[in-house]
LOTIMAR-940375 format. One line per 2 residues: number of its first residue (from 1); for each residue x, y, z of C-alpha. Coordinates in steps of 0.02 Angstrom, whole numbers, always signed. Each point is the difference from the previous one (the first is absolute). Example, Ala and Ser with C-alpha at 12.3 -4.5 7.8 and 13.67 -1.06 7.14 Angstrom:
% LOTIMAR-940375
1) +615,-225,+390 | +69,+172,-33 $
***
This chain:
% LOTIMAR-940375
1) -1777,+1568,-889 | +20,-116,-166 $
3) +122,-140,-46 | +91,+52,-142 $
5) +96,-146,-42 | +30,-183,+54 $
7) +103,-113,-37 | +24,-193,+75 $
9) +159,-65,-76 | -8,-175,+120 $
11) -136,-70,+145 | +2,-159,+1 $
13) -69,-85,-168 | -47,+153,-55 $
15) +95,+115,-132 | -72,+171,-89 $
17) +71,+9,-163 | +33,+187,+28 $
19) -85,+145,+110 | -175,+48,+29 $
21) -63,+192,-20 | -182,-20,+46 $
23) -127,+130,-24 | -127,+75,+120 $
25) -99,-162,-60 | +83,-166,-18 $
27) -69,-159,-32 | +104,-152,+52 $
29) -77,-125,-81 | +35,-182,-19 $
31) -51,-183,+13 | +43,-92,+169 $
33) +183,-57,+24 | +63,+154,-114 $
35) +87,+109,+153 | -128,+91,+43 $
37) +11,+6,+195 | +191,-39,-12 $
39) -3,+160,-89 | -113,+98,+132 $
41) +109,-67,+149 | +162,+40,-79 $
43) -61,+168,-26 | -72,+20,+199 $
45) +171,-74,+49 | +89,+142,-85 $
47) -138,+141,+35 | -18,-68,+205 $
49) +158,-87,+40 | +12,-188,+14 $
51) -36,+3,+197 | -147,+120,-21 $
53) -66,-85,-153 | -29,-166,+105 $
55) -125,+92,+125 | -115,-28,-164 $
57) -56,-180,-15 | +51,-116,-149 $
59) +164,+107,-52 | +107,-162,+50 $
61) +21,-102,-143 | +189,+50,-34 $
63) +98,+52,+135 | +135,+100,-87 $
65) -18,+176,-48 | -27,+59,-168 $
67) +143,+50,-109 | -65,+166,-91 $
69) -87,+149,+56 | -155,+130,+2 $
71) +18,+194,-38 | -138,+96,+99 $
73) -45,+165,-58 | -40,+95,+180 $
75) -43,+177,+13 | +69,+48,-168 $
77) +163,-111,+25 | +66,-165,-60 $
79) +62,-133,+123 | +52,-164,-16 $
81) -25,-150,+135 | +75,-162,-32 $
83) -47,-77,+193 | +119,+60,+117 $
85) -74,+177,+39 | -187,-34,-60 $
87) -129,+121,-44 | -60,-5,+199 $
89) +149,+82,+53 | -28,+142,-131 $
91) -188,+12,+25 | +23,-33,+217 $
93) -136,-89,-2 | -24,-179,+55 $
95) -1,-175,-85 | -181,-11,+86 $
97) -55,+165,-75 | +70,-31,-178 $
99) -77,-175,-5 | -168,+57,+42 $
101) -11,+137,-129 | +115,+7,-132 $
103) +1,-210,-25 | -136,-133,-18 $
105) +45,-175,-3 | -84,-169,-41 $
107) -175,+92,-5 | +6,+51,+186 $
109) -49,+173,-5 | -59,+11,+212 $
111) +108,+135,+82 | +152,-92,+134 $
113) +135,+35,+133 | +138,-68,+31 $
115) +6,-175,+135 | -195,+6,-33 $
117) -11,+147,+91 | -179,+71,-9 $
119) -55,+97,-174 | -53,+144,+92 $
121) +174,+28,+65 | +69,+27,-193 $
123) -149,+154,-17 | +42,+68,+158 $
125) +199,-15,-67 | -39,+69,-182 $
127) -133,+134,+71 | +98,+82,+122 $
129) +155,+0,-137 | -138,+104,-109 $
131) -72,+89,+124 | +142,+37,+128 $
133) -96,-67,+120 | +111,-73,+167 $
135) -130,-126,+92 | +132,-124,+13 $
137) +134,+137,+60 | -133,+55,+122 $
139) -48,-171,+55 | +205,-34,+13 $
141) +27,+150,+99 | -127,-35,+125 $
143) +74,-179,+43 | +173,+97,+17 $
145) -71,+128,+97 | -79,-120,+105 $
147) +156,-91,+24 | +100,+141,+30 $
149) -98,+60,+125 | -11,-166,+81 $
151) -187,-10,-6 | -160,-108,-17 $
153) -135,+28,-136 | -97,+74,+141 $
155) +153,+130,+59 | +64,-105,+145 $
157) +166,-16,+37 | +52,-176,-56 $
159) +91,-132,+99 | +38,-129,-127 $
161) +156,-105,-38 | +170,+83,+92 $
163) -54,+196,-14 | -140,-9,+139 $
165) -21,+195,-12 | -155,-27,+119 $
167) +69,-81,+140 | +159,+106,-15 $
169) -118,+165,+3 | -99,-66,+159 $
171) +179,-44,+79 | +77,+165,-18 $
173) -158,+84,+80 | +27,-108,+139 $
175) +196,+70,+9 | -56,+184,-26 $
177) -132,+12,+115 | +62,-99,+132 $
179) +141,-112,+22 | +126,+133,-61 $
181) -54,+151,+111 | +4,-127,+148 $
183) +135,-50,-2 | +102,+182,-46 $
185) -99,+72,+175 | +100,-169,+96 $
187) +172,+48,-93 | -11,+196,+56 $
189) -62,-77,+180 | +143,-97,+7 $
191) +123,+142,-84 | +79,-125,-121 $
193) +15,+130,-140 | +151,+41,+74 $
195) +78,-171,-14 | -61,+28,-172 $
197) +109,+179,-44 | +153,-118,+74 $
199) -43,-139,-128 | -16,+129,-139 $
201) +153,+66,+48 | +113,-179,+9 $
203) -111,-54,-130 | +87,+148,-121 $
205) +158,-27,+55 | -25,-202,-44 $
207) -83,+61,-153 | +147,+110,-41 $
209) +122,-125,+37 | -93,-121,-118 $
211) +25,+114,-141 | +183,-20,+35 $
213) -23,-172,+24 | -102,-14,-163 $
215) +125,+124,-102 | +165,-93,+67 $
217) -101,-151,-41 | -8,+84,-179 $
219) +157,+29,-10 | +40,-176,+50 $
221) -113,-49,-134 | +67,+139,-142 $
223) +175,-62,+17 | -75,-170,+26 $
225) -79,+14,-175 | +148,+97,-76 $
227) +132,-148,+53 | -137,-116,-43 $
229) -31,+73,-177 | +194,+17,-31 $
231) +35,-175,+26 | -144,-73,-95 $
233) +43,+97,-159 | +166,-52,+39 $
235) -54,-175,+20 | -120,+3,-171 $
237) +157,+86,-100 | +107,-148,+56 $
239) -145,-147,-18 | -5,+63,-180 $
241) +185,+5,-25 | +8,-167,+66 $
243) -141,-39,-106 | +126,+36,-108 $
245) +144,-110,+56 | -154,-159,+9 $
247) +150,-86,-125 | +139,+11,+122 $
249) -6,-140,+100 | +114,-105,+88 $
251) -82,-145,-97 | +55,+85,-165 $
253) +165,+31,+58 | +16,-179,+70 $
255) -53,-67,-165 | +116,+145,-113 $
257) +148,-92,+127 | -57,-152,-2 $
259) +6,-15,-212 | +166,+148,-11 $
261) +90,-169,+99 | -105,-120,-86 $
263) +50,+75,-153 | +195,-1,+44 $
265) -4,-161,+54 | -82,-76,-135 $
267) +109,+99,-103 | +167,-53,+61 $
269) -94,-203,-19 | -21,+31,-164 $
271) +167,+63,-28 | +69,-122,+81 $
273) -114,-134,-83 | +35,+66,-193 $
275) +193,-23,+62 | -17,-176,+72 $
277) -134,-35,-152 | +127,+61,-124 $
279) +128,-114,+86 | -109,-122,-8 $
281) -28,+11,-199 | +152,+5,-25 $
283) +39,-170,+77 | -127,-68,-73 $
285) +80,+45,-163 | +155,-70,+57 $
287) -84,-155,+58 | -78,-24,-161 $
289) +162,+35,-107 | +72,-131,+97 $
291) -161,-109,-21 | +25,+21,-205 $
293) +187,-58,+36 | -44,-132,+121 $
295) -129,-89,-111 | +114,-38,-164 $
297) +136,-95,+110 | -122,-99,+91 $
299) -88,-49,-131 | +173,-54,-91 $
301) +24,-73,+186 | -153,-78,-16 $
303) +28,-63,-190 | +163,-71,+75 $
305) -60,-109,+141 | -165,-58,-118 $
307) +158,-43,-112 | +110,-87,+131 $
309) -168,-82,+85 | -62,-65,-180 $
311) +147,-33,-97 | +164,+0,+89 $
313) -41,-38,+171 | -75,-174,-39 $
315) +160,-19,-143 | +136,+49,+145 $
317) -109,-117,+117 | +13,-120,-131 $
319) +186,+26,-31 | +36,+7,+163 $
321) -89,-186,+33 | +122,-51,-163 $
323) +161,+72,+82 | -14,-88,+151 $
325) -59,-164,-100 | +158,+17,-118 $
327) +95,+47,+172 | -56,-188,+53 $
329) +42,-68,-161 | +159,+69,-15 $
331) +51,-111,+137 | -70,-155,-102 $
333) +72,+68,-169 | +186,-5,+99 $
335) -36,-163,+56 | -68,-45,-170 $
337) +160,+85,-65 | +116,-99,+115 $
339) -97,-161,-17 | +7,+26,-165 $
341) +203,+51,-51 | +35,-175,+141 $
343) -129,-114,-122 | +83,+81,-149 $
345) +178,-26,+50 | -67,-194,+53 $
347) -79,-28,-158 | +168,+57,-86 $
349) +103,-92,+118 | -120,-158,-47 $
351) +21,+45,-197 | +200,-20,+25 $
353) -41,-140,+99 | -107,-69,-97 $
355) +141,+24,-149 | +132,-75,+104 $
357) -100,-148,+53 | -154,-16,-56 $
359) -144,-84,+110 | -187,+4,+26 $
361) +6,+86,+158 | +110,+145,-53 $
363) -125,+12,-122 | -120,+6,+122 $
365) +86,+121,+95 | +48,+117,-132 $
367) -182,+16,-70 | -68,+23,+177 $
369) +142,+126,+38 | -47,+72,-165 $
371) -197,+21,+14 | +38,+57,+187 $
373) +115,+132,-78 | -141,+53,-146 $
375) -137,+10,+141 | +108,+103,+90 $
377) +31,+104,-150 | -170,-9,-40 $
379) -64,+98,+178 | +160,+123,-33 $
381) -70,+62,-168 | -184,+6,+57 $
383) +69,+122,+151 | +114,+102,-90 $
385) -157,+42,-120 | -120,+31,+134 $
387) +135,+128,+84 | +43,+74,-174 $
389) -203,-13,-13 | +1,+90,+187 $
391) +137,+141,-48 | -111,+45,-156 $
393) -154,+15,+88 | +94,+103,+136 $
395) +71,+118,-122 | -152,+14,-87 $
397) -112,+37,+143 | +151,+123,+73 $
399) +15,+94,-177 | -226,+16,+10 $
401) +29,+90,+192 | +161,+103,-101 $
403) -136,+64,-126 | -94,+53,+132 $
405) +133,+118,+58 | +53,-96,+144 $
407) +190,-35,+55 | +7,-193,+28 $
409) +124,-116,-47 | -49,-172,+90 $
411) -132,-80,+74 | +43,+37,+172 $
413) -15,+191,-49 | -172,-56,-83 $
415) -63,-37,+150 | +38,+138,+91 $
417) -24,+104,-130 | -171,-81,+14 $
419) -15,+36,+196 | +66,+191,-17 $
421) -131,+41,-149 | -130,-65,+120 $
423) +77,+122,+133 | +14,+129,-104 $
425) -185,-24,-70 | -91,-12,+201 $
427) +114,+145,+38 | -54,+86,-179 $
429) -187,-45,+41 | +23,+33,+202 $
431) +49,+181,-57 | -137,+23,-126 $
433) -125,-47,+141 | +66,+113,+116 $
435) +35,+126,-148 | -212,-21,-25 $
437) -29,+26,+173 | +109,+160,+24 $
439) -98,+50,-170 | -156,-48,+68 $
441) +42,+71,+189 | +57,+163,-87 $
443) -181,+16,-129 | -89,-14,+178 $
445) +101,+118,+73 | -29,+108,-152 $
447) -173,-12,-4 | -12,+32,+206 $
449) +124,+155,-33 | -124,+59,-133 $
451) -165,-22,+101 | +117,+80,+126 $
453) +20,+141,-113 | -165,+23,-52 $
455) -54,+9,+184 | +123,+142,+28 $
457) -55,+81,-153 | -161,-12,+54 $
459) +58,+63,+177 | +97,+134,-64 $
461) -160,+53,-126 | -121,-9,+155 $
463) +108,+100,+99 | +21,+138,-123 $
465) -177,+23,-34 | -37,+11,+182 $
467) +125,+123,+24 | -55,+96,-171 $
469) -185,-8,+77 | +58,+74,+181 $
471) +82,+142,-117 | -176,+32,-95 $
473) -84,-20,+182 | +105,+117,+109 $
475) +63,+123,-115 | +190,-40,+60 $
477) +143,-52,-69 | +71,-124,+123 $
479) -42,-80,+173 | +110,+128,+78 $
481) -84,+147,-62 | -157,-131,+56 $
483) +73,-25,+158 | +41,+211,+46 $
485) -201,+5,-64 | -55,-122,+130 $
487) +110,+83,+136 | -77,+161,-61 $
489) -150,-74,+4 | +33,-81,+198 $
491) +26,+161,+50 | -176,+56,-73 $
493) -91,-128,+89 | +83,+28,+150 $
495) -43,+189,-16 | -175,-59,-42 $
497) -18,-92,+151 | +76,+129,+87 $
499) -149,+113,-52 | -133,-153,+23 $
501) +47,-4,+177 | +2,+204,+24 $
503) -185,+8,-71 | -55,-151,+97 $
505) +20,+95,+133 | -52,+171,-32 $
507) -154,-50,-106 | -37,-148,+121 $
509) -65,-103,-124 | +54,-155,-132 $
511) +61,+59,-158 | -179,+14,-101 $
513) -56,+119,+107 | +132,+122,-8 $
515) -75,+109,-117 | -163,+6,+75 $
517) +97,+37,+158 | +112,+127,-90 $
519) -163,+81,-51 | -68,+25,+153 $
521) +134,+61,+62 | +29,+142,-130 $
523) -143,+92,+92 | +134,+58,+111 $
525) +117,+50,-168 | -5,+177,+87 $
527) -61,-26,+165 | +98,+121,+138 $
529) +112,+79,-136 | +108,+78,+144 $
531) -13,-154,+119 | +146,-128,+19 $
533) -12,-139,+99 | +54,-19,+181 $
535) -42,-156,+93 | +70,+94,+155 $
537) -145,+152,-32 | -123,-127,-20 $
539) +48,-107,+165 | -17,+173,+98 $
541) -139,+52,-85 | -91,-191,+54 $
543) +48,+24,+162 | -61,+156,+50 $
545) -183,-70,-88 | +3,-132,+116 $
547) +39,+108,+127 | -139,+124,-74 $
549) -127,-153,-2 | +32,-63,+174 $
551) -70,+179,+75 | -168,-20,-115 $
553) -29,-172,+32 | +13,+73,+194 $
555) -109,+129,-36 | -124,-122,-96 $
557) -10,-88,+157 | -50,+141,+89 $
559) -150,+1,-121 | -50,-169,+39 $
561) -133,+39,+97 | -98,+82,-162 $
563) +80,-150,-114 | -151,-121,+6 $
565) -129,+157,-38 | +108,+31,-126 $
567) +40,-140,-93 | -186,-12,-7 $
569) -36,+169,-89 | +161,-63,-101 $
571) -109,-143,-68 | -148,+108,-24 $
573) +100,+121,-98 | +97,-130,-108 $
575) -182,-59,-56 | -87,+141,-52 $
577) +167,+60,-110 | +36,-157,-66 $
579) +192,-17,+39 | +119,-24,+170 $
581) +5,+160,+100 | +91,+13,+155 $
583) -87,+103,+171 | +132,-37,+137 $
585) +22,+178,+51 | -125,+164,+17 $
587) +82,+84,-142 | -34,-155,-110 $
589) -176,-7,+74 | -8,+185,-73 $
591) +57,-17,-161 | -97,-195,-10 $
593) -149,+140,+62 | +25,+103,-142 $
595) +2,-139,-148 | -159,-85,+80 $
597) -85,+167,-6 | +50,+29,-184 $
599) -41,-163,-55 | -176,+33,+83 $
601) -26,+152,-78 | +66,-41,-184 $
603) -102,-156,-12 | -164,+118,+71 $
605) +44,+155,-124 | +17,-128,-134 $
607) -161,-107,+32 | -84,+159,-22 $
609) +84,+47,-189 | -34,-159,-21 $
611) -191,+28,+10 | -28,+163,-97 $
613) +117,-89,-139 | -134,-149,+8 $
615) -151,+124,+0 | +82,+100,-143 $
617) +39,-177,-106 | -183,-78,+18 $
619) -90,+163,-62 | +118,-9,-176 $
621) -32,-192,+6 | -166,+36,+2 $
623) -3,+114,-139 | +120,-115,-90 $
625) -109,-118,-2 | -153,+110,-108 $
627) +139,+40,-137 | +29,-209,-62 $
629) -166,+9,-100 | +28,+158,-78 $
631) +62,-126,-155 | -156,-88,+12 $
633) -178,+48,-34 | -135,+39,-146 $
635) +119,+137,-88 | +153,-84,+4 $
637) +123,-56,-113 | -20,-179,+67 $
639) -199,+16,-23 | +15,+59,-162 $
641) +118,-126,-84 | -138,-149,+91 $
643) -155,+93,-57 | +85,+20,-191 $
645) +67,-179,+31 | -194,-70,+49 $
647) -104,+88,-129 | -49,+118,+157 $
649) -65,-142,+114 | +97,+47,+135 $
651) +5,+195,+35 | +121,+10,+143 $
653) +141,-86,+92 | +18,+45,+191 $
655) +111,-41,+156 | -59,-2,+162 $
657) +147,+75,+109 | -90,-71,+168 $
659) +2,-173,-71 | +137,+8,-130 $
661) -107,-81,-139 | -44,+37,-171 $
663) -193,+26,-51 | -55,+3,-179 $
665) -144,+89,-34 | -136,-56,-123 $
667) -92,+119,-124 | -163,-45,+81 $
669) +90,+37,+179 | +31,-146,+85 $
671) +171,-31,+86 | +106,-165,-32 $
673) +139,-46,+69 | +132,-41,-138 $
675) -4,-203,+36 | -180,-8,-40 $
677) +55,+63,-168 | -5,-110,-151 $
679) +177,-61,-67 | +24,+117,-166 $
681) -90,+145,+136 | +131,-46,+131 $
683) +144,+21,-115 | -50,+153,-66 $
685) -31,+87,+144 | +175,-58,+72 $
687) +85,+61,-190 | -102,+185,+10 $
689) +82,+6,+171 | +183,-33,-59 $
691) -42,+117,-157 | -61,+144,+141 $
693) +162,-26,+112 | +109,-5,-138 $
695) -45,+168,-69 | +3,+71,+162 $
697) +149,-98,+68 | +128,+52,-154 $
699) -89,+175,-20 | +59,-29,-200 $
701) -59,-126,-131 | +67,-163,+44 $
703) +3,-208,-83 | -109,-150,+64 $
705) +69,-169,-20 | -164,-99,-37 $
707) +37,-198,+4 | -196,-46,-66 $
709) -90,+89,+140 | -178,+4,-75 $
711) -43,-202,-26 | -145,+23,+133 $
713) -69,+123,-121 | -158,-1,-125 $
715) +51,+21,-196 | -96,+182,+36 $
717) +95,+55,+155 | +166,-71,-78 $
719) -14,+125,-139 | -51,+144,+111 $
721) +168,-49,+88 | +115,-8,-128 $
723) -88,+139,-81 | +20,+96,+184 $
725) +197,-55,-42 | -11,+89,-143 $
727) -51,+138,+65 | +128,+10,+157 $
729) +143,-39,-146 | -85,+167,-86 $
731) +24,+97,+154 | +188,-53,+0 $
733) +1,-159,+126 | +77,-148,-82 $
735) -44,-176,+10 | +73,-159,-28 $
737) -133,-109,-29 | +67,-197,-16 $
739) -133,-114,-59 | -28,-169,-73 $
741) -183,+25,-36 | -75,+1,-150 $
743) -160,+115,+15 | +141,+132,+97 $
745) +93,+16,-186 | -172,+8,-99 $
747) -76,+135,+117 | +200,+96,-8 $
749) +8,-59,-205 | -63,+179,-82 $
751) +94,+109,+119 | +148,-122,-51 $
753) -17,+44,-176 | -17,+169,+31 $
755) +162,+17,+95 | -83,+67,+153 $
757) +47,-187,+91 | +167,-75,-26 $
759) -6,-181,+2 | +160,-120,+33 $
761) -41,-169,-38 | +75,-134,+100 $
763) +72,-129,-154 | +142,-111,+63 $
765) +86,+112,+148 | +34,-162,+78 $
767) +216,-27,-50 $
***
């Protein structure tokens, strides 16, 4: 057995830069820290297993598995472990056995078991493996023999725990010595057998009518289990087809309704709401036409009464205060007229007077009827200019309203000319206030009709997309296709339930147990093939058992004289075989007679096998146990590997069978047990042992994973063990020798130049 090739691609930190082919000699050599033991565990990991490689102390430090591999050449063959199928498996040997030959680890080169079980134990293991020697077979097979047989280490019958073979044994002599012949002499005294042939007798006939019972019972339970089965495949065909229909609910349909009308309706509002809004544009169009009409004429309205109120209005006011003051006058300017034509004709009447006879006083008179006539003329003139004054104003201010394009011809038509543009300008600016509110009334009703609209839209938008989403839910076209699907559906359930109730009551159970129930009862699948049914069979049938039962229980009374004798052998009987028997009647006291006396007789016959088996196994163990040192002694393969090892101090290496210890032997004779040994002495002994097994245990050349076993040792027995390396590497065993001492590669240095020791230094594995 030799490792070909290795290769450990990840394990942790550390990283080979390609794969190992080590020779029958390889140095792993290296400072501390360089991957050393990462390198060893990765490479028990993948040669043991991870689980197996942990029964060897320290190979912990990364928990993962290696990623790579290890080809083992084994019996001329090539095969590659990576972990999950180790080497052990292979080999079928144990993780105990391969530690304590093929490995050494941390210097600890002492032989172990596995859960610090005792060294010897691994000899006795690894010597009868070479030997094919059975001690532990033998020693196994007495203990089962022992326990089979029911006895003690001294070849009693045992009475421990439940079995109590002893107690049962001494019972059943009792029974067949004396209470069972007793009481068979009282039964013939008595001549109850014959009761007995009449029980045997009705007891058939009940027995007979049971199997009908029991096969119409079958057949109750066949067709049972064949309605039963029917209607629950039924009932899982239509759970998955309604599985199926999980979309078509009333909830869906509801909804699919609820938007198809939302969607009309909301429809129709808008409609109806683009009509009234277009209406409503449209006046507002209108409204604002006449607006743009509206505004020119009242502002000319306007224009006319700022005209009338700032320059005609006071003018007519004026004009009108000057008419009715010339009105007054012209009553003074008539009398002034009057007074004045009388004072003229006076003063001309005084003049001629005055020429016929002159005097002072006509004088007088003439030049006071004169300046009475000039004053009077005077006031006349001043009038007639302020009415001619009057008239010119008035046809002035009448020819300014003319130019305005107004129809008036006197003062009087001023002024109500002045009262109607007023009208006309409140009624101008009443109708532009109620034109603003109808515009303003008809924006608001615009702007509601539009949020209006947009709400529909909305609506209508909502409505579709719920009723495009029922579509991609269902599968259907339209709620009534929806609706037949629910009905369909309905029907399902109801046919469901139909079948829920139906296997309620034939497989008497709630709903998760049906199968279970189902399966039970398919043990009567093809129960009573050719039986059908009849409750009216089976009524008969119970009451001729009853009536079949009635004349044994009379007949049991009839035995109730025996009953208490035996009900006691009953008890007796149930001990000694362990399980309920029943002795109410002499033929069961024959037949309880007959298993009592077997059981007796079994348990004797095999007490005695028993004991030639034992006698038989204790003469091999004995011999068995003169074979374990035929590994050991003063011409072994162990003794010579220690005496080479030693210089020839110690000529022989012996195990005491009696007292399962080793015994080295010195050359002058004396005996030592190996813990009086010195350290280096101690380790070597222990590493000629694993070199003896090993060649024995493989029965080929094999490897030796060495992790700096020989620190104990002198400079002069460490190169007598590496040169004893050498030597097994000559004969074809391998070894992997990982080391981080200094005086190991000096010692190993001319082999390594010569080839005949590969070395693999450790530089930098770490990644």
């Amino acid at each position: 057995m030799k490792i070909v090739e290795f290769s450990v691609l990840r394990y942790g930190p550390l990283t080979l830069p390609g794969p190992v082919r080590p020779g029958n000699f390889t140095l792993f050599w290296g400072e501390n820290e360089k991957g050393k033991t990462l390198l060893l565990e990765a490479l028990l990991k993948m040669l043991m297993g991870q689980k197996a490689a942990r029964t060897i102390p320290g190979v912990e430090r990364v928990e993962e598995m290696p990623e790579g591999y290890v080809v083992v050449q084994i019996a001329g063959q090539e095969k590659k472990f990576r972990g999950k199928r180790g080497l052990l498996h292979e080999l079928q040997i144990t993780p105990a056995e391969f530690r304590n030959v093929f490995v050494v680890r941390d210097s600890d080169l002492q032989v172990r078991g596995d859960r610090n079980q005792p060294e010897a134990a691994v000899y006795e293991s690894l010597t009868e493996r070479l030997l094919g020697m059975r001690s532990q077979e033998i020693r196994h097979l007495k203990r089962k023999l022992r326990e089979l047989g029911h006895l003690t280490d001294t070849g009693k019958f045992q009475d421990r725990g439940d079995v109590k073979i002893r107690s049962r044994m001494r019972t059943a002599h009792e029974l067949l010595r004396g209470k069972i012949p007793d009481l068979e002499n009282e039964l013939k005294e008595k001549e109850l057998f014959h009761a007995e042939e009449t029980l045997v007798r009705l007891r058939a006939e009940g027995e007979e009518i049971q199997r009908e019972l029991q096969l119409l019972e079958q057949a109750r339970e066949r067709e049972r289990y064949e309605k039963a089965s029917a209607r629950l495949h039924r009932l899982r065909h239509l759970e998955e087809k309604l599985q199926e229909m999980a979309p078509y609910t009333p909830q869906a349909l509801e909804a699919w309704l609820e938007a198809r009308r939302t969607l009309k309706v909301a429809t129709t509002a808008r409609d109806r709401l683009e009509k009234e809004l277009q209406g409503i544009q449209e006046q507002i169009k209108a409204l604002e036409a006449q607006r743009e009409e509206l505004l020119p004429r009242l502002e000319k309205f306007q224009k006319d009464v700022e005209l009338f109120r700032d320059r005609v209005y006071p003018e007519l006011e004026r004009l009108r205060r000057e008419e009715e003051a010339l009105q007054e006058a012209s009553h003074k300017a008539s009398f002034f007229q009057r007074t004045g034509i009388i004072a003229a004709v006076l003063a001309a009447l005084a003049l001629l007077g005055w020429l016929v006879h002159p005097s002072p006083w006509v004088v007088v008179f003439a030049l006071i009827s004169g300046g009475m006539s000039l004053f009077a003329a005077g006031n006349l003139w001043r009038h007639t200019r302020r009415r001619a004054r009057f008239q010119r104003e008035r046809f002035s201010l009448i020819q300014q309203v003319q130019e305005q394009g107004h129809a008036a011809r006197s003062l009087q038509e001023l002024r109500k000319l002045r009262k109607d543009l007023e009208d006309r300008l409140e009624t101008e600016r009443t109708r532009r206030i109620r034109m603003e509110e109808s515009h303003r009334s008809l924006l608001e009703r615009q702007q509601q009709l539009e949020a209006d609209l947009q709400e529909k839209e909305k609506q209508i938008q909502n409505a579709e997309e719920t009723i495009d989403r029922l579509r991609r839910q269902t599968g259907v076209s339209d709620p009534e296709e929806l609706e037949q699907k629910l009905r369909e559906k309905e029907a399902m359930e109801r046919e469901i339930q139909g079948h829920r109730e139906a296997l309620e009551v034939l497989l008497e159970g709630p709903e998760d147990s049906w199968e279970a129930s189902l399966k039970v009862l398919s043990v009567h699948r093809e129960a009573a093939p050719d039986y059908a049914y009849d409750p009216k069979r089976e009524q008969e049938l119970q009451k001729r058992l009853r009536q079949i039962n009635a004349e044994m229980d009379e007949l049991t009374r009839k035995l109730a004289g025996v009953e208490e004798r035996l009900r006691t052998v009953e008890q007796d009987a149930a001990f000694v075989l362990g399980e309920p028997v029943v002795c109410r009647t002499p033929e069961q006291l024959i037949r309880m007679k007959k298993r009592v006396e077997e059981f007796y007789s079994f348990h004797m016959k095999r007490k005695e096998r028993v004991e030639i088996a034992l006698a038989i196994l204790e003469e091999m163990e004995r011999e068995e146990t003169r074979r374990i040192a035929d590994l050991f002694g003063e011409n072994s393969v162990i003794a010579r590997h220690f005496s080479r090892i030693t210089g020839g101090l110690y000529r022989s290496v012996d195990f005491d069978p009696e007292r399962k210890h080793l015994v080295v032997v010195r050359r002058d004779g004396r005996m030592l047990d190996p813990g009086r040994l010195s350290g280096g002495a101690f380790d070597q002994l222990y590493f000629a042992i694993r070199i003896g097994f090993g060649e024995r245990l493989l029965g080929e050349p094999g490897f030796f994973l060495l992790d700096d076993p020989f620190i104990k040792a002198d400079p002069r027995r460490l190169e007598r063990l590496l040169g004893m390396l050498q030597e097994l590497a000559r004969r074809g065993n391998q070894v992997l020798y990982f080391s981080a001492k200094g005086e190991v590669r000096h010692l190993l240095e001319p082999k390594i130049q010569t080839g005949e020791v590969h070395l693999v230094e450790m530089r930098g594995l770490l990644a």
